[in-house]
C-alpha positions as CSV (number, residue, x, y, z in Angstrom):
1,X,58.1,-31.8,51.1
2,X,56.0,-30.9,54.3
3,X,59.4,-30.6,56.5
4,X,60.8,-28.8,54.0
5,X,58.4,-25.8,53.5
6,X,58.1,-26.2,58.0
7,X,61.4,-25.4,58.3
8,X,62.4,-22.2,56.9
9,X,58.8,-21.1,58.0
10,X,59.3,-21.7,61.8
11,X,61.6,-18.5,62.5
12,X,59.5,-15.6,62.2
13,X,62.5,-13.2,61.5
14,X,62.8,-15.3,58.7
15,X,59.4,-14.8,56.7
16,X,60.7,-11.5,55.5
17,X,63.7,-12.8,53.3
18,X,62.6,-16.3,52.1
19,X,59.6,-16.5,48.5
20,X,58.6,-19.8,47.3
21,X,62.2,-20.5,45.4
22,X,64.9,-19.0,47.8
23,X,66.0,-15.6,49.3
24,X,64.9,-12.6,48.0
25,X,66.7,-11.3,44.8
26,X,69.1,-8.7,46.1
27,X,69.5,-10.0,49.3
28,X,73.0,-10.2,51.0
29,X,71.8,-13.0,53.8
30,X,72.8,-16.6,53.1
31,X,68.8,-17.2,54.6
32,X,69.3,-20.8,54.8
33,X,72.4,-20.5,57.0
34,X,70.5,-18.2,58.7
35,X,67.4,-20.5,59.3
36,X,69.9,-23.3,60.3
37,X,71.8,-21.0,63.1
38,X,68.6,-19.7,64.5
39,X,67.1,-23.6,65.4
40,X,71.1,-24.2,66.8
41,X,69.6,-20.9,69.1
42,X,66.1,-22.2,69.9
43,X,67.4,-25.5,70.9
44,X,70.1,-23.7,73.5
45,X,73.2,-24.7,71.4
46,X,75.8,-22.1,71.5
47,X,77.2,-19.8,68.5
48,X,80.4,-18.4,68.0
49,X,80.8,-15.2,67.9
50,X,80.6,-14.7,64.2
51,X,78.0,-16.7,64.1
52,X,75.6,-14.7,66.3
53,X,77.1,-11.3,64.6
54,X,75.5,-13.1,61.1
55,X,72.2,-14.0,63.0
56,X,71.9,-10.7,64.4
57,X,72.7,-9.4,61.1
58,X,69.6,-11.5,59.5
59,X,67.3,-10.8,62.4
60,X,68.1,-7.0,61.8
61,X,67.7,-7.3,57.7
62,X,64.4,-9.3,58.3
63,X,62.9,-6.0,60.6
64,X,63.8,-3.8,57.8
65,X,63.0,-5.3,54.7
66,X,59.7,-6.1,53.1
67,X,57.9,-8.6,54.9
68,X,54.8,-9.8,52.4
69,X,53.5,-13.5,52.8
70,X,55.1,-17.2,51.4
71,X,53.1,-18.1,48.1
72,X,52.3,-21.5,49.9
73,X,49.9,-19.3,52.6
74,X,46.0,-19.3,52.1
75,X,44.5,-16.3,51.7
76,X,41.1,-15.9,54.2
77,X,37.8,-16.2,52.9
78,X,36.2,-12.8,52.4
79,X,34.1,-13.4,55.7
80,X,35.1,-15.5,59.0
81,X,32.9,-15.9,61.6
82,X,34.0,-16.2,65.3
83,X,33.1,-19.3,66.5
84,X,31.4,-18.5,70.0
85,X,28.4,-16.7,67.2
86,X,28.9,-20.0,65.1
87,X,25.7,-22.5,65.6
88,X,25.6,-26.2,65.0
89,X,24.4,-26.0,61.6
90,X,27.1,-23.5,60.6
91,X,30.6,-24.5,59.5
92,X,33.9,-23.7,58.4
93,X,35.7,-26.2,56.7
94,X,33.9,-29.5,58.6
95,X,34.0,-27.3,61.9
96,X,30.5,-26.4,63.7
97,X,30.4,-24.1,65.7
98,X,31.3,-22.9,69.3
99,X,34.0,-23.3,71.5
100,X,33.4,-26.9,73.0
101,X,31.4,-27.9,69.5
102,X,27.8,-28.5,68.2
103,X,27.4,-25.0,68.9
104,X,28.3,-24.5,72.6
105,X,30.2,-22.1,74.7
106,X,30.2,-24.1,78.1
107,X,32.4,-27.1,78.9
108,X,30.3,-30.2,78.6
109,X,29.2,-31.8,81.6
110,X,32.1,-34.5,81.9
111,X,34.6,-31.5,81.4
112,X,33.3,-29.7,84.1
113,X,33.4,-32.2,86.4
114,X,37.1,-33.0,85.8
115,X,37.8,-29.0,86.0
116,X,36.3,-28.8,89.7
117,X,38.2,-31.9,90.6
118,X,41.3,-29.7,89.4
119,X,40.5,-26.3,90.8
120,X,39.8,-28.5,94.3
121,X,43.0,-29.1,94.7
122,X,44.1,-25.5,94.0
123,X,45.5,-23.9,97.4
124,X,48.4,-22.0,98.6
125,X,51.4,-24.4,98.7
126,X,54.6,-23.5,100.0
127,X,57.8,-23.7,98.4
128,X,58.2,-27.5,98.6
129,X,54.7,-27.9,97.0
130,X,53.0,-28.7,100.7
131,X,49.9,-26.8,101.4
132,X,50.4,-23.6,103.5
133,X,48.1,-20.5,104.5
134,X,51.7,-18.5,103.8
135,X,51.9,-19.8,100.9
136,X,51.1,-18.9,97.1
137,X,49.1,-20.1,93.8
138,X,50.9,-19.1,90.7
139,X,50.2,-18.2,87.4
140,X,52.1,-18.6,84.5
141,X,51.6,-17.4,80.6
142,X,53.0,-19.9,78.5
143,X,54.1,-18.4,74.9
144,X,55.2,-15.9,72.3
145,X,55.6,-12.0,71.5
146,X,51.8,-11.3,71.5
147,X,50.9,-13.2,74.5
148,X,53.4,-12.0,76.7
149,X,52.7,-7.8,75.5
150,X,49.4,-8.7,76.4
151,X,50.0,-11.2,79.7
152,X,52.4,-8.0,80.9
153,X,49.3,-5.5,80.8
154,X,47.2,-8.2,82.1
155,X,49.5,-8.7,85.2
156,X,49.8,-5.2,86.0
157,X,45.6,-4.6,86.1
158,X,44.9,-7.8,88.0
159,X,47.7,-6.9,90.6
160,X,45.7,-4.0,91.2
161,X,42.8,-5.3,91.0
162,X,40.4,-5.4,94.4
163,X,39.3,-8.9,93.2
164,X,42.7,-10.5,93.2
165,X,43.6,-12.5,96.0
166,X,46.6,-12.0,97.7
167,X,47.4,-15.4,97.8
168,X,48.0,-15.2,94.1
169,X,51.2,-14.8,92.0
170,X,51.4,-13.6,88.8
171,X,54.2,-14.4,86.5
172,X,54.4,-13.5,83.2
173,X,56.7,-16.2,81.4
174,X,55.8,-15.9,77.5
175,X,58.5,-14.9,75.4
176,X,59.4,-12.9,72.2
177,X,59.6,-15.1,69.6
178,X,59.0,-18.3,71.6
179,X,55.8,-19.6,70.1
180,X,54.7,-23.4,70.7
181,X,57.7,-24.8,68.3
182,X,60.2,-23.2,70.5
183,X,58.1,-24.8,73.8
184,X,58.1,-27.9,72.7
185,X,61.9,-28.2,73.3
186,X,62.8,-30.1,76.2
187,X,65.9,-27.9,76.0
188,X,64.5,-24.7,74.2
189,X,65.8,-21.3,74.8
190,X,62.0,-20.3,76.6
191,X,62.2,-22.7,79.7
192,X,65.7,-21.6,81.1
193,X,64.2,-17.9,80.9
194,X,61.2,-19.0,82.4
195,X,62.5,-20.3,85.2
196,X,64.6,-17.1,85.9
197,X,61.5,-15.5,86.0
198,X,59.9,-17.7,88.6
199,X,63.0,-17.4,91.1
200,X,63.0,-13.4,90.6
201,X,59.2,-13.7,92.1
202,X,60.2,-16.0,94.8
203,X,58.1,-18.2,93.4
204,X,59.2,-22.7,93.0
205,X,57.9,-24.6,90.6
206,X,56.1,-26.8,93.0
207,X,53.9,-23.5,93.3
208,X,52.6,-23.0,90.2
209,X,49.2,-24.6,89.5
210,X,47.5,-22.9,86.7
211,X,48.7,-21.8,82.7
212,X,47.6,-19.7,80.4
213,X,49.0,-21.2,77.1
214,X,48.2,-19.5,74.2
215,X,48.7,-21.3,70.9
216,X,50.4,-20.1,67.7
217,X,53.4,-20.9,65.2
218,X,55.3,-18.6,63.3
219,X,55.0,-18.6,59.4
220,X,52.3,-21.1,59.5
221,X,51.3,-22.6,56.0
222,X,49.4,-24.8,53.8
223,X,46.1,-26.5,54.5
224,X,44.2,-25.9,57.8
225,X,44.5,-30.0,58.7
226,X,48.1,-29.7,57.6
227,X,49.2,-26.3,60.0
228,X,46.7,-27.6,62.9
229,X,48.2,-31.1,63.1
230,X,51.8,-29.3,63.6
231,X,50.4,-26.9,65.8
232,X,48.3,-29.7,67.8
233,X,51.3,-31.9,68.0
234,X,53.4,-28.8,69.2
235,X,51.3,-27.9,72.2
236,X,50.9,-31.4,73.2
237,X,54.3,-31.9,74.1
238,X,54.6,-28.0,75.6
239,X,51.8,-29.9,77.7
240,X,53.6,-32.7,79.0
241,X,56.6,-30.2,79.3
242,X,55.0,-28.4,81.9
243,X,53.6,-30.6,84.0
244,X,57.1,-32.4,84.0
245,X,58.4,-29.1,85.2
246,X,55.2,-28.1,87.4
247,X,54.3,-31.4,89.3
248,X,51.2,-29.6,90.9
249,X,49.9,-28.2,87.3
250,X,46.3,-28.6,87.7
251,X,44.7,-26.5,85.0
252,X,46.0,-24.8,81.9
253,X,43.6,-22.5,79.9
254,X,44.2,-22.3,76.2
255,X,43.6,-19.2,73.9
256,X,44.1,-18.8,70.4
257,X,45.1,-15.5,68.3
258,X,43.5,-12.3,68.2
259,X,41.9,-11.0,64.8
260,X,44.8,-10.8,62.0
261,X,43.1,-9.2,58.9
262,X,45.3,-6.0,59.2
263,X,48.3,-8.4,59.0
264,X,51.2,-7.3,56.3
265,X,53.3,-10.4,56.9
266,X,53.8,-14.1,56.9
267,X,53.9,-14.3,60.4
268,X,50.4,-15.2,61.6
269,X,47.6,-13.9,59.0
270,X,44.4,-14.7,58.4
271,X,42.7,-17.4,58.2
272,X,45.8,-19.1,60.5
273,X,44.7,-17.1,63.3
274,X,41.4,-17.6,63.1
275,X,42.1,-21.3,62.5
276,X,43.9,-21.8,65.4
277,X,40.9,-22.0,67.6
278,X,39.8,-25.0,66.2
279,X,43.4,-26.4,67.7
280,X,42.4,-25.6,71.1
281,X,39.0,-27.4,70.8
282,X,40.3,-30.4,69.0
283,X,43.3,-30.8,71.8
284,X,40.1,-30.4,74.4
285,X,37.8,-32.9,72.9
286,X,40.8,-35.4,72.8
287,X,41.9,-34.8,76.7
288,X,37.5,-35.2,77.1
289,X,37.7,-38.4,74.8
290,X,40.1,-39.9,76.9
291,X,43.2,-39.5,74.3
292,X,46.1,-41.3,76.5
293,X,48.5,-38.7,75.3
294,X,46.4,-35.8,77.1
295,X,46.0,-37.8,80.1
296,X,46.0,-36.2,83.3
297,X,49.0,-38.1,84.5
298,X,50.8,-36.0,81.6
299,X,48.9,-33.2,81.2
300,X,47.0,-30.7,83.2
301,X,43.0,-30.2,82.8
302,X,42.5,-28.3,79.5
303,X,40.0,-25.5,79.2
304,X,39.1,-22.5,77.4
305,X,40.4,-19.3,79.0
306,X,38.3,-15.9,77.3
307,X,38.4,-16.6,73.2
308,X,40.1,-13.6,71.8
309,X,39.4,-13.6,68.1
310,X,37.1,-11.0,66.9
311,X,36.1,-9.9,63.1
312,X,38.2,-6.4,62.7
313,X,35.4,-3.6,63.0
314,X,32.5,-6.2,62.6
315,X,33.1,-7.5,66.3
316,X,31.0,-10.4,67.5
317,X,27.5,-10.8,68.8
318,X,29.0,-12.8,72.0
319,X,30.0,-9.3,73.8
320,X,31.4,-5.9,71.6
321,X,34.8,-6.2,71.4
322,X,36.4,-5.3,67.9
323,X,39.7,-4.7,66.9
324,X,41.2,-1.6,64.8
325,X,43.7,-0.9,62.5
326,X,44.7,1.0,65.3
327,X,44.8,-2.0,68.0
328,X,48.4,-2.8,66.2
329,X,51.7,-2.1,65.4
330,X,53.0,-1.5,62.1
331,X,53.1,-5.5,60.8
332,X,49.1,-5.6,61.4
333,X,49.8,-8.6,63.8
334,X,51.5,-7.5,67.1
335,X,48.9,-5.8,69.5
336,X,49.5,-1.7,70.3
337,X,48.6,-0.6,73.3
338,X,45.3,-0.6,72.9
339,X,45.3,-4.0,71.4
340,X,47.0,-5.0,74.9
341,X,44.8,-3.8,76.6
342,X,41.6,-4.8,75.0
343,X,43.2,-8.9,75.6
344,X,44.1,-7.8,79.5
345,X,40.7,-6.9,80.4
346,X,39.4,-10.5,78.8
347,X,42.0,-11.9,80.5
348,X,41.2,-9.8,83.9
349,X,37.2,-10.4,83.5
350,X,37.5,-14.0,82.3
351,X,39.5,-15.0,85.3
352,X,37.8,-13.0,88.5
353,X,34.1,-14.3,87.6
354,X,34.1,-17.5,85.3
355,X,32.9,-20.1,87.6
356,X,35.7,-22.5,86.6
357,X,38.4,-20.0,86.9
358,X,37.4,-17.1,90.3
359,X,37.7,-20.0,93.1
360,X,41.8,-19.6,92.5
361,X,41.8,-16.0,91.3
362,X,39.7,-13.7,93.6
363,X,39.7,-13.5,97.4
């Protein structure tokens, strides 16, 4: 029954023709077919031409028609707290609070210790992967719609941005509709794009060292064990993906959603994003725990980059961002400009002065 309800809810074009018993009364898309052609896609298989016309066809009824959310979503509690204002006495749902746990906001000591170990090995490397002062240290986003709208603005304030070292290349490599499912695909639609990218910035895959992966799902549903385990399980192999395909990986920072109350769709709402934190923490404490599947011979270091989640108006006592009605588009869930921008200068601040993250990024 779980694989059943995962399914249809994995294509995010999709959440706007499918309720709890079928497609939407009235609706001329066959959605089922349509689900089943747009995996065929994400895996890299090839459609005819009719085929792709009837995608395209559901992709385009699925932007204009109603979006609302699956009966099998939860609806958030009237009042989430971000976690890096969370205690250890607080909780949500067994959680405590803080980003590394029992209430913390720094990487434990052990943590740390692995991190500069990492970021020592961080240099200019040329295109063979051999250290070289003419060389570069590349940065990659790793991930769907939001995170590359916001990666994009991000790149273009850093690259002109007098802290940035000029040893450093950005490349933004998250994807429309390419969320952590899609990733997880050794032969996924995202990783031939990706590396497209990478050769139109003269950059080799032997030169990127660091990640910013930012974890979500489309349509994600049920309990918060049951859409965390998926979305755990996901990123994990995404994980081993890339340091298959970027021997000299050394660090990937993880972020999870920014605030979704204003959602109007399936897509991503609340309390999934605000859940998804506690995905990035768990796959953290596993890689700290010594979990073989997170091991460094498979995985890079795992840290927090900046946490983006904020409660709507209310902000958080950690620093004053908040997020408006007016920080996104229409759906409630994709950033607007401002919404971009608000992630690109965490991104921009996190990365030019967090002690485990300046030593690559500035000068």
């Amino acid at each position: 029954m779980k694989t059943a309800f995962r399914l249809p809810f994995l294509a995010a074009f999709l959440l706007g023709g499918i309720t709890l018993f079928g497609q939407t009364p009235g609706s001329s898309i066959d959605w089922d077919k349509a689900r089943q052609l747009y995996q065929r896609e994400q895996r890299g298989g090839k459609l005819s031409t009719e085929e792709q016309t009837y995608l395209n066809k559901a992709k385009e009824a699925r932007k204009g028609g109603g979006g609302g959310r699956p009966a099998n979503q939860r609806r958030a509690p009237d009042s989430l707290k971000p976690l890096t204002d969370m205690t250890a006495e607080e909780s949500y749902e067994g959680e405590d609070g803080g980003l590394y746990g029992k209430g913390s906001n720094t990487p434990p000591e052990l943590l740390k210790k692995s991190a500069e170990a990492a970021l020592s090995q961080i240099k200019p490397l040329d295109t063979e992967g051999k250290p070289s002062d003419s060389g570069t240290i590349a940065l990659v986003s790793i991930s769907m719609s939001n995170a590359t709208q916001e990666f994009s603005v991000f790149k273009t304030i850093a690259d002109n941005d007098s802290r940035k070292s000029g040893k450093l290349t950005i490349i933004d490599c998250a994807q429309g509709g390419q969320t952590m499912a899609a990733w997880a695909q050794p032969e996924g639609r995202p990783w031939p794009e990706a590396m497209n990218r990478l050769q139109r910035a003269e950059v080799s895959p032997q030169q990127v060292q660091v990640a910013w992966v930012k974890l979500a799902n489309a349509g994600p549903a049920g309990s918060k064990t049951e859409h965390l385990a998926t979305l755990e399980s996901d990123t994990i192999k995404v994980l081993h993906l890339l340091k298959e395909r970027f021997p000299n990986l050394r660090i990937a920072y993880l972020g999870s959603r920014i605030y979704a109350g204003y959602a109007t769709t399936g897509l991503n709402p609340e309390p999934y994003a605000y859940e998804g934190a506690f995905a990035v923490r768990h796959l953290i404490q596993q890689q700290v725990s010594g979990d073989e599947s997170l091991a460094l011979t498979q995985s890079p270091v795992l840290l927090w980059g900046p946490y983006l989640w904020a409660d709507g108006e209310k902000g958080r006592k950690f620093d004053d961002l908040k997020y408006t009605k007016e920080d996104f588009g229409p759906d409630g869930t994709h950033p607007s400009n401002t919404g971009r921008e608000k992630v690109a200068k965490q991104l921009l601040e996190f990365f030019a002065t967090n002690p485990l993250a300046k030593g690559w990024f500035a000068k």
